[in-house]
C-alpha positions in Angstrom: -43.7 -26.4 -5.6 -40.9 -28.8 -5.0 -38.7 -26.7 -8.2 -39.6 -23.5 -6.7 -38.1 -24.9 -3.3 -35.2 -26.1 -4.7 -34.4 -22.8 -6.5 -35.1 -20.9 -3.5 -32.4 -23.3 -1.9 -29.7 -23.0 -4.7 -30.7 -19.1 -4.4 -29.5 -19.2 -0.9 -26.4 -20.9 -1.2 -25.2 -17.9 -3.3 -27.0 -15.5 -1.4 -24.1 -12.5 -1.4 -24.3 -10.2 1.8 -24.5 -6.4 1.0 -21.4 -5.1 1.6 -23.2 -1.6 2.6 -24.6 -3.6 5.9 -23.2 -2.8 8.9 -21.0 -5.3 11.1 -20.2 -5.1 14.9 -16.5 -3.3 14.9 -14.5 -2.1 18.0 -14.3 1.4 17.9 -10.2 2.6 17.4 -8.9 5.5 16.7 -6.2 5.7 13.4 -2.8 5.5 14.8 -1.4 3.0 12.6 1.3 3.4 10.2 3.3 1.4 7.8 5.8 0.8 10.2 3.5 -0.8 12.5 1.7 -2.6 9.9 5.2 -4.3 9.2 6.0 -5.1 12.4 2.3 -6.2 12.9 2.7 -8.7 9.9 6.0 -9.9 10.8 4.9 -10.6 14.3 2.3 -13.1 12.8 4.4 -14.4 10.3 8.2 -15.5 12.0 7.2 -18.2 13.8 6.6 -21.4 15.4 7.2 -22.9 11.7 10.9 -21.4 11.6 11.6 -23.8 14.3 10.2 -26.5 14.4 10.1 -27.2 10.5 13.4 -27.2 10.1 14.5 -30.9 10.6 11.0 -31.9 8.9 11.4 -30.6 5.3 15.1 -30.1 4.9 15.6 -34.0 6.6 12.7 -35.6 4.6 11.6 -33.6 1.6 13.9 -31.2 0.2 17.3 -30.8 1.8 19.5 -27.8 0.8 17.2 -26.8 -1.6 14.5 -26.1 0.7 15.7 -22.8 -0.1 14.2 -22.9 -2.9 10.9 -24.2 -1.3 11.0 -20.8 0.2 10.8 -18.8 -2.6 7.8 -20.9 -4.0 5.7 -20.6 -0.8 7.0 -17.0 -0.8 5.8 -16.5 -4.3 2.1 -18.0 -3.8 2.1 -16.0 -0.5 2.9 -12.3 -2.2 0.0 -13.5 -5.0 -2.2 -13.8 -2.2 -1.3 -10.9 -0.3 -1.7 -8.5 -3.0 -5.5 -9.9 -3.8 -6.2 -9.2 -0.5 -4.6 -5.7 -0.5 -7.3 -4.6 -3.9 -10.1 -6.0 -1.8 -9.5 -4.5 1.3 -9.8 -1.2 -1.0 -13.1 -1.7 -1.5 -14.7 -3.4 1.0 -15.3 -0.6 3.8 -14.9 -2.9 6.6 -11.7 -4.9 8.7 -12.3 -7.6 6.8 -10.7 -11.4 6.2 -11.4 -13.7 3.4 -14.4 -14.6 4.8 -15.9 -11.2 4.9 -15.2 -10.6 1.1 -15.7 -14.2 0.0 -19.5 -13.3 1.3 -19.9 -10.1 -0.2 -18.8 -11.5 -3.7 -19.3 -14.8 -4.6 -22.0 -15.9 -2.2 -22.8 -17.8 1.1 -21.9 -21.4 0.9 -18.0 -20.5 0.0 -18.4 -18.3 3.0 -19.1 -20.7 5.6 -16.5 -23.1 3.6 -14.2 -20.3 3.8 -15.3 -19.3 7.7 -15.1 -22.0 8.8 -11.3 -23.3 7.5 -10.5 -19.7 9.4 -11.6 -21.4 12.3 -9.8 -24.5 12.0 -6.5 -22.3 11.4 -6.9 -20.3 14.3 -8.0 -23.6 16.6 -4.3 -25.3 15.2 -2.4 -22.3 15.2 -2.8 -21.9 19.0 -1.6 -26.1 18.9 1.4 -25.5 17.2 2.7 -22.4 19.2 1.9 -24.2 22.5 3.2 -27.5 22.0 6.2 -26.1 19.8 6.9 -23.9 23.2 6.4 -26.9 25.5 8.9 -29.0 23.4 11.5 -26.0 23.3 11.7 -25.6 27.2 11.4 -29.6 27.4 14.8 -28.9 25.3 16.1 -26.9 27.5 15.9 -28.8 30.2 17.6 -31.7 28.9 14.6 -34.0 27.6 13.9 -34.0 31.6 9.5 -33.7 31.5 9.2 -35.6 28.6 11.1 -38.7 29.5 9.9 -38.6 33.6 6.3 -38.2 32.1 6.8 -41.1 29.8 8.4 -43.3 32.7 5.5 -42.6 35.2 2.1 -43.1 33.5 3.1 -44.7 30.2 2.8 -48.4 32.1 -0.6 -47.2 32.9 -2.5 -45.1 30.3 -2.4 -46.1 26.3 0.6 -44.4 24.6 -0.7 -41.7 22.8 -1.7 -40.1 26.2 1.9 -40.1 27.8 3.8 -38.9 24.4 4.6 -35.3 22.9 4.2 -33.6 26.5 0.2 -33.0 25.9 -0.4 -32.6 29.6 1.7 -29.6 29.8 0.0 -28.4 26.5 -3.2 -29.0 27.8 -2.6 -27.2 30.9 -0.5 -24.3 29.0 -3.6 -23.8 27.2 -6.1 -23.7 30.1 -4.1 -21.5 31.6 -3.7 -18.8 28.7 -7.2 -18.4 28.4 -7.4 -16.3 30.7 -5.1 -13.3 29.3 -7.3 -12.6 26.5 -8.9 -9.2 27.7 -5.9 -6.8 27.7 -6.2 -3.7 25.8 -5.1 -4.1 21.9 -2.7 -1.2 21.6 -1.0 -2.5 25.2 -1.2 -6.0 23.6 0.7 -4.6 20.4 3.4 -2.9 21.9 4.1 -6.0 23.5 4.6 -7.6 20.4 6.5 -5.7 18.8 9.5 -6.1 21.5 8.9 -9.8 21.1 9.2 -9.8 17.4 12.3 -7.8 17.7 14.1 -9.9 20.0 12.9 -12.9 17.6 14.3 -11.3 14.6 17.5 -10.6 16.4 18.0 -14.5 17.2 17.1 -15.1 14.4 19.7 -12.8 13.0 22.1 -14.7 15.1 21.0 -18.0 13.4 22.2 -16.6 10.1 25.6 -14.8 10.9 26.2 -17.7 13.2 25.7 -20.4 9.9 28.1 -18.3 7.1 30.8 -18.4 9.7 30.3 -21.8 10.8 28.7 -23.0 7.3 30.6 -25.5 5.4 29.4 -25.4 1.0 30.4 -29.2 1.0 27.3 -30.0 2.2 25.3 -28.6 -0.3 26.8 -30.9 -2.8 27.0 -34.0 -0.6 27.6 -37.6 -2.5 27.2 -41.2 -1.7 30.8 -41.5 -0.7 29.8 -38.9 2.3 27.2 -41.1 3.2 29.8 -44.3 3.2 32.2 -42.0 5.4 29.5 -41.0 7.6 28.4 -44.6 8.0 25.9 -44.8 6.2 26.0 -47.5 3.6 22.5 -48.4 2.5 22.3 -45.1 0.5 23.5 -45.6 -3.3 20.2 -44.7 -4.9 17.4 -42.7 -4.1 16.1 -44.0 -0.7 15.5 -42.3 2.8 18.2 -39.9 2.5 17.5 -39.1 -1.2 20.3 -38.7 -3.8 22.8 -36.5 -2.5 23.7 -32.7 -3.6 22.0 -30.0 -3.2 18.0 -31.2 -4.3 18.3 -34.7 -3.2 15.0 -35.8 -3.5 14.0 -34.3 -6.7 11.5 -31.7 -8.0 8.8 -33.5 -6.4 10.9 -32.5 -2.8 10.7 -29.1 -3.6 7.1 -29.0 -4.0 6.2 -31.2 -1.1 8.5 -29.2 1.0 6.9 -25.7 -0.3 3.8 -27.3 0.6 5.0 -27.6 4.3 7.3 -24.3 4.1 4.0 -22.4 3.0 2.8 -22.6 6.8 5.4 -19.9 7.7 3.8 -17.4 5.7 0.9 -17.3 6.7 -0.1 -14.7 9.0 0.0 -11.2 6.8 -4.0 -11.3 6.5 -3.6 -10.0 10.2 -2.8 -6.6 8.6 -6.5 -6.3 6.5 -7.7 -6.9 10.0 -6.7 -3.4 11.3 -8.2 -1.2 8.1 -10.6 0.9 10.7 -7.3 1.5 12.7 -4.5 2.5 10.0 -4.2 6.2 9.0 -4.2 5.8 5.3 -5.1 2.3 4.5 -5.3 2.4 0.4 -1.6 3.1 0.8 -0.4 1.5 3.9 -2.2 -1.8 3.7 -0.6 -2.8 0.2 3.3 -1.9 1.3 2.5 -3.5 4.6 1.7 -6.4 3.4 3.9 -6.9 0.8 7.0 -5.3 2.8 5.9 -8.1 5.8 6.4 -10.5 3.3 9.5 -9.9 1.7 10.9 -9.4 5.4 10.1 -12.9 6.1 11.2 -14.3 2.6 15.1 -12.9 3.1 15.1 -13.9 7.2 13.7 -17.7 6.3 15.6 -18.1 3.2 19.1 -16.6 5.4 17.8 -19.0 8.1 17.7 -22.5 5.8 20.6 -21.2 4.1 22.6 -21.6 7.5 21.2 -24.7 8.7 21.8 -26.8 5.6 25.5 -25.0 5.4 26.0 -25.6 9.7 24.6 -29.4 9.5 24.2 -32.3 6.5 20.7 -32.2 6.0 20.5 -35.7 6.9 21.6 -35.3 10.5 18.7 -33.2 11.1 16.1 -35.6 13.5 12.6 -35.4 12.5 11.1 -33.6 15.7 14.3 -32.1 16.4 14.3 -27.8 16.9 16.1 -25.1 15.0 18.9 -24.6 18.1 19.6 -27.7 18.0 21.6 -27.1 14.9 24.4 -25.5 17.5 24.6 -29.1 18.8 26.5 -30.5 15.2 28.8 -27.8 15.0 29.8 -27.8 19.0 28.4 -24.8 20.0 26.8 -25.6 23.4 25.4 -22.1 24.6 24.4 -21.0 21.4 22.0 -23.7 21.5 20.5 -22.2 25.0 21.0 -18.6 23.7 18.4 -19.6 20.4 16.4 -22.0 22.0 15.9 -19.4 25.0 15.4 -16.6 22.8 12.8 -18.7 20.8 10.7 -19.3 24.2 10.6 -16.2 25.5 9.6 -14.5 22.0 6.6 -16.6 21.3 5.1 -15.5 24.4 4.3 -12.9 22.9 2.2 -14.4 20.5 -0.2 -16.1 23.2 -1.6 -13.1 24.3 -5.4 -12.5 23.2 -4.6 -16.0 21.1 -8.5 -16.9 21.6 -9.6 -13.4 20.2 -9.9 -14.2 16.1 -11.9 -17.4 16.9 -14.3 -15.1 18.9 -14.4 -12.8 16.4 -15.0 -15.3 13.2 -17.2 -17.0 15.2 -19.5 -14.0 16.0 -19.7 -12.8 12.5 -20.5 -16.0 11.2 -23.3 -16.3 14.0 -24.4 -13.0 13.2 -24.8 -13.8 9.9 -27.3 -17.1 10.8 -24.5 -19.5 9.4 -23.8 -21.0 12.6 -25.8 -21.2 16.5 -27.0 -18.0 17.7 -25.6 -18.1 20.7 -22.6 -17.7 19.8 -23.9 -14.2 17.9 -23.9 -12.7 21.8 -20.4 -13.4 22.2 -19.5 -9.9 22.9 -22.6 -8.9 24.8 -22.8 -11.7 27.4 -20.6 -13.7 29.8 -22.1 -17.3 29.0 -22.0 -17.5 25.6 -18.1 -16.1 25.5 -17.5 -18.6 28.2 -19.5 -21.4 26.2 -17.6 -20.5 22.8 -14.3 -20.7 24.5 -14.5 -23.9 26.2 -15.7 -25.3 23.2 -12.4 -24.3 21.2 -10.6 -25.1 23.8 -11.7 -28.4 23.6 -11.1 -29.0 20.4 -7.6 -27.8 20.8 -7.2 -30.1 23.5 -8.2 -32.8 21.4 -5.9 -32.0 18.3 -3.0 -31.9 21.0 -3.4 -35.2 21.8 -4.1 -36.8 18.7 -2.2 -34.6 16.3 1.8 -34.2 15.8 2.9 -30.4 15.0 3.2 -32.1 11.3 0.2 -33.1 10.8 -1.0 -29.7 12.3 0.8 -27.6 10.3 -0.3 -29.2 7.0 -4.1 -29.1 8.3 -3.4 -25.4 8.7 -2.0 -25.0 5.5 -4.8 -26.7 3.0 -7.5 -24.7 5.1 -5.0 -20.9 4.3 -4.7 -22.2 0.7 -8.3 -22.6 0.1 -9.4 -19.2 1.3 -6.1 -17.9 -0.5 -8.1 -19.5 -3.7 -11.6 -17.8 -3.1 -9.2 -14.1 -2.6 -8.0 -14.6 -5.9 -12.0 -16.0 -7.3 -12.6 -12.5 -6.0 -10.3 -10.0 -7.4 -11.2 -11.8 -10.4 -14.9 -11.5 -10.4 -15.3 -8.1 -8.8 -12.9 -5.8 -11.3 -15.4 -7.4 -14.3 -19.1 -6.5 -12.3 -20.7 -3.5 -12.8 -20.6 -0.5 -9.9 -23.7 -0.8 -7.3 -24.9 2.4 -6.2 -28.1 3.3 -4.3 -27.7 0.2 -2.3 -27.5 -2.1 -5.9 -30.7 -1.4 -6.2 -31.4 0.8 -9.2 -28.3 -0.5 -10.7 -29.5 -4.0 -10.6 -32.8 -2.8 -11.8 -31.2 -0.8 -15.0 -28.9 -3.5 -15.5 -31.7 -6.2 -15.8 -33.7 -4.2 -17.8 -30.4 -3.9 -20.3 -29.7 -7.4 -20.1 -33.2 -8.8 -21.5 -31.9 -6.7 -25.0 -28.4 -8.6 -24.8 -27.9 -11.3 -26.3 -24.6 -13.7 -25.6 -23.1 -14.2 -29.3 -19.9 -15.5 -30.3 -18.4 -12.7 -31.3 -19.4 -10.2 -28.4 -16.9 -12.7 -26.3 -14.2 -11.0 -27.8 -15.4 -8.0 -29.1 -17.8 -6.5 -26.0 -20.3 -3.5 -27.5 -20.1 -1.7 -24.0 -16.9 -0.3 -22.9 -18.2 -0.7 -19.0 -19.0 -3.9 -17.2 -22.6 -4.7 -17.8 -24.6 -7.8 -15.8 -24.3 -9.8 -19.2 -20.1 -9.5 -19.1 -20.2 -9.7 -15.5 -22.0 -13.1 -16.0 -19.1 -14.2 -18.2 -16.4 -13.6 -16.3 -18.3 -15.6 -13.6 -18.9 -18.1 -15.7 -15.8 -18.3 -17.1 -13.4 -17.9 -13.7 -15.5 -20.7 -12.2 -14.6 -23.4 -15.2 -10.9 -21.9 -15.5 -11.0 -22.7 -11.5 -12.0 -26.3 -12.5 -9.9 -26.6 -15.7 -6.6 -25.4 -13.1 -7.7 -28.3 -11.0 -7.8 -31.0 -13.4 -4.5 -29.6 -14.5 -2.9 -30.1 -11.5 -4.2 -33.5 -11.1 -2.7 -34.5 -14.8 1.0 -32.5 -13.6 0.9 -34.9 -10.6 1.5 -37.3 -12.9 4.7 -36.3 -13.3 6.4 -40.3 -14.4 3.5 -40.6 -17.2 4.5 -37.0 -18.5 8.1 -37.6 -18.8 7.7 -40.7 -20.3 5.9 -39.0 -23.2 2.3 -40.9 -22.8 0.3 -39.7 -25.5 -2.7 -39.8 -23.7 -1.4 -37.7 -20.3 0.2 -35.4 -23.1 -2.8 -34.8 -25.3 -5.0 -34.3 -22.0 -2.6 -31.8 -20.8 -2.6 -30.2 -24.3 -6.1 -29.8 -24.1 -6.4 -28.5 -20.7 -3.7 -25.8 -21.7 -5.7 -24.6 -24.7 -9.4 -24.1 -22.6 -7.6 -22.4 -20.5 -5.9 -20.6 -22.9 -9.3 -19.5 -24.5 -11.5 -19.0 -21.4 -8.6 -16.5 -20.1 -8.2 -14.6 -23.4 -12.7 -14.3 -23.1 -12.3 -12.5 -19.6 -9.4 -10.1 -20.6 -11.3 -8.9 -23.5 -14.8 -8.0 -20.8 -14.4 -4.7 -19.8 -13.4 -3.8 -16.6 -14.8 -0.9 -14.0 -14.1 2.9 -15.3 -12.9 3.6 -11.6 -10.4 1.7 -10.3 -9.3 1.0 -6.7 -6.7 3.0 -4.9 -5.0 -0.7 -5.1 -4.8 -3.2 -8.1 -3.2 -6.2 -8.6 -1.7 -5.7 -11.7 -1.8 -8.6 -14.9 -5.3 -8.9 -14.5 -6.6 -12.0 -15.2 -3.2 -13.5 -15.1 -1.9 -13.1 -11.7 -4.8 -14.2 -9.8 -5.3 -17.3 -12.2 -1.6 -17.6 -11.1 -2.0 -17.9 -7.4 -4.9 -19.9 -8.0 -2.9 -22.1 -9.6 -0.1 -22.2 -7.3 -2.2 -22.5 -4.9 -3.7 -26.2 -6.0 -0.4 -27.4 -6.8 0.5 -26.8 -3.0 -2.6 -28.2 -2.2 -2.0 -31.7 -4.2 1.0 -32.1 -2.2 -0.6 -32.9 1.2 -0.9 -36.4 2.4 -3.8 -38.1 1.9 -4.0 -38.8 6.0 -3.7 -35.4 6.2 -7.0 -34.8 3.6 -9.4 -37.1 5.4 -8.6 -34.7 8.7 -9.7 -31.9 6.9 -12.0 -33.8 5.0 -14.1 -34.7 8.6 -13.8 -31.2 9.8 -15.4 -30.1 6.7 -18.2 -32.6 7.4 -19.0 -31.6 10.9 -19.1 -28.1 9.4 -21.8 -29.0 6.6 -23.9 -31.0 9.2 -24.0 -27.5 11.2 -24.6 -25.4 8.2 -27.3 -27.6 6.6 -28.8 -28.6 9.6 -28.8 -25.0 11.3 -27.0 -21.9 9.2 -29.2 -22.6 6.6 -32.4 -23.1 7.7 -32.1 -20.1 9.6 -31.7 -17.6 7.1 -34.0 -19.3 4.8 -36.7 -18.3 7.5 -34.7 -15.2 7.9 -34.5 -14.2 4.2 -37.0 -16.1 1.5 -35.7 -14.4 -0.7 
């Protein structure tokens, strides 16, 4: 008894959820195109983090070259975003990572995966609010924040009468109340806003190559003497000077932090029901979206660190400010104005994804029922809301934009991970049809005459997937996903490396060559006969690659910043073991 209750419980954790069953969907007709996919994505994407990252990572991490950091988070983002664009082929539903992390690889990565979605949402909403209180405290001269300070800081501990969060608070309160309008009127909407923010931001570049000075891209300790600065003739607080001042380990830090401002294109595989031809559209709108953003932040950081030595920049200092350095008064209003009155855009509805993550992820038993009538009954939409809007309030007060930003970040990079698991599992399973069921039943049947040898690694007998080579590719993408990890926890250890330790170099050696071998056994399983209208190509290479990529961003986040996510995480296992579990073990014994 006690073995048959454990395997029904490790049965459960990778229950998979047919992908055949039905989900609650709001009914919309197909009028989008690639155009408004595009604009959709871009929308998401050029944000809050163009602003208000700018004096963080080009100050304190990476300087001029956060260019470069760009084009790394760039990369791991356009990895990501064509996994998701071959899955949302497949699966016949507006889907996010969630969805398909369910369907494929089981249950318990689901709710991991779910539940991070709900942390992003919960910060995102922070970082646009407070980002948008600090910009109009801007405006007005510093005038809120320093007669909010003055009047209650003698009377309440610090943390309540700094970073405005009684204007955020109230912000937020208030905007929960806007949620209700119509999508397409919503849309429309947005798309003026994104255009007026591209069109600043537009500004922002044209205005840096005139104003831009090259020099300080190759800036030197005798600049720093000149400037005044005379505690800075080695690597220190304002790093080393030229253009990657604080090193390689800068760059990656500062991609880390830089990979914030691309998140946002899954929006698009949330709108499959509504796009005319979404085997077509959805790849080129995601990876159009992307490269859009790519050219406009890397033009953006180009003219900063050209307008303004990148150690001017304040940490917690705005984009416009920039204008300041090179005396260009209202240019600072124009951007900063321009910035305020586009993300308002952005605030509209801002509750809906955490209604709508939360309701599948009820309606799948993995978290309190209640919640599963959110669309169905005023209560428990009121309940769920107040409760994430708690929780925002909280993060608010406790939390700088930093910190949120970063949160955000580990949570996107995770579910970026399990995409990529995906794509890499479900190319190398065998087709269900029927439901799976006579498949599954054939396919059992075939697999008690297998047998796993040596040579049928390399050399398969069948020529289509079959549960046998199926179950090696799983096998085999789940250690490759562990060796990657180890890997990047030897790279970190960057000093030991380059001082040629034999033992970090013979560890790394031997990490390279599993991986080597367990990547060359999954390109030699045969894949599906009937591909998707969508593949990512360089299969198994270029999701192993943004799996990769992905850990290295992750091993860059403080450790502060991993004990945050590292509690959220907790709260969420308590709920699932406690509640999501038991439910659907009663639900489903089998």
């Amino acid at each position: 008894m006690p073995f048959q209750a454990f395997r029904r419980f490790v049965q459960k954790l990778v229950h998979r959820r047919p992908p055949e069953k039905e989900i609650f969907e709001i009914s919309f007709d197909r009028r989008l195109n690639v155009l408004d996919l595009v604009a959709l994505g871009v929308g998401r994407t050029v944000g809050a983090g163009v602003y208000v990252l700018a004096s963080e990572v080009v100050s304190n991490q990476a300087g001029p070259s956060t260019v470069i950091c760009f084009l790394v988070a760039g990369l791991s983002s356009v990895l990501a975003g064509l996994c998701y664009a071959e899955i949302s082929a497949q699966v016949p539903h507006s889907g996010s990572s969630y969805l398909y992390t369910y369907v494929i690889i089981g249950e318990l990565w689901a709710f991991i995966t779910g539940w991070n979605l709900i942390l992003s949402f919960i910060a995102d909403t922070v970082i646009y609010i407070t980002t948008w209180v600090l910009t109009f405290d801007n405006l007005l001269g510093n005038q809120m924040s320093q007669s909010l300070h003055e009047s209650i800081s003698q009377h309440v501990p610090q943390v309540l009468a700094d970073n405005l969060v009684y204007f955020s608070v109230a912000l937020l309160l208030l905007l929960r109340e806007i949620e209700y309008l119509n999508f397409y009127e919503l849309f429309a909407l947005s798309k003026v806003f994104t255009l007026v923010r591209i069109l600043f931001l537009s500004f922002v570049i044209i205005s840096g190559f005139i104003k831009g000075d090259l020099h300080n891209w190759k800036l030197t300790v005798e600049d720093y003497t000149m400037a005044g600065l005379n505690d800075t003739s080695s690597l220190g607080p304002l790093g080393s000077g030229g253009f990657v001042p604080f090193g390689f380990g800068g760059i990656l830090r500062g991609a880390a932090t830089c990979f914030y401002t691309f998140i946002g294109f899954s929006i698009i595989v949330t709108r499959v029901k509504e796009v005319r031809n979404p085997q077509r559209s959805i790849p080129l709108g995601i990876v159009i979206s992307l490269f859009i953003c790519f050219v406009v932040y890397f033009g953006v950081f180009s003219a900063l660190t050209l307008m303004v030595p990148y150690y001017k920049l304040q940490p917690g200092s705005i984009l416009s400010e920039a204008f300041l350095h090179i005396g260009w008064a209202p240019a600072y209003y124009v951007v900063g104005f321009g910035y305020f009155c586009s993300v308002c855009g952005i605030f509209v509805g801002f509750m809906t994804p955490v209604h709508w993550m939360t309701y599948m992820m009820a309606e799948d038993g993995l978290l309190f029922p209640v919640f599963s009538r959110i669309y169905t009954r005023i209560y428990p939409r009121f309940v769920a809301t107040m409760v994430f809007t708690i929780i925002a309030a909280i993060m608010t007060f406790f939390f700088g934009v930093t910190d949120l930003v970063d949160l955000r970040s580990i949570g996107t990079l995770i579910s970026y991970s399990l995409v990529a698991f995906c794509v890499l599992i479900l190319r190398y399973q065998p087709e269900r049809k029927n439901g799976g069921h006579e498949v599954e039943v054939q396919q059992q049947n075939r697999l008690a005459a297998e047998r796993l040898t040596l040579q049928g690694l390399f050399f398969p007998g069948s020529s289509t997937p079959t549960v046998l080579s199926g179950q090696v590719v799983y096998v085999c993408s789940s250690l490759l996903a562990l060796l990657l990890t180890f890997l990047c926890l030897v790279l970190a250890q960057r000093p030991a490396l380059l001082s040629g330790d034999p033992v970090w170099i013979s560890v790394t050696v031997l990490l390279l060559v599993l991986i080597t071998g367990l990547t060359g056994v999954i390109w030699r399983q045969p894949q599906r006969p009937s591909p998707p209208h969508f593949k990512v190509p360089g299969l198994p290479l270029l999701p192993l690659l943004s799996i990769f990529m992905n850990v290295c961003l992750m091993m860059q986040m403080t450790a502060a910043t991993w004990a945050r996510f590292g509690v959220w995480m907790l709260i969420g296992f308590a709920i699932y073991f406690a509640c999501g579990i038991q439910h659907n073990l009663v639900a489903n014994p089998t």
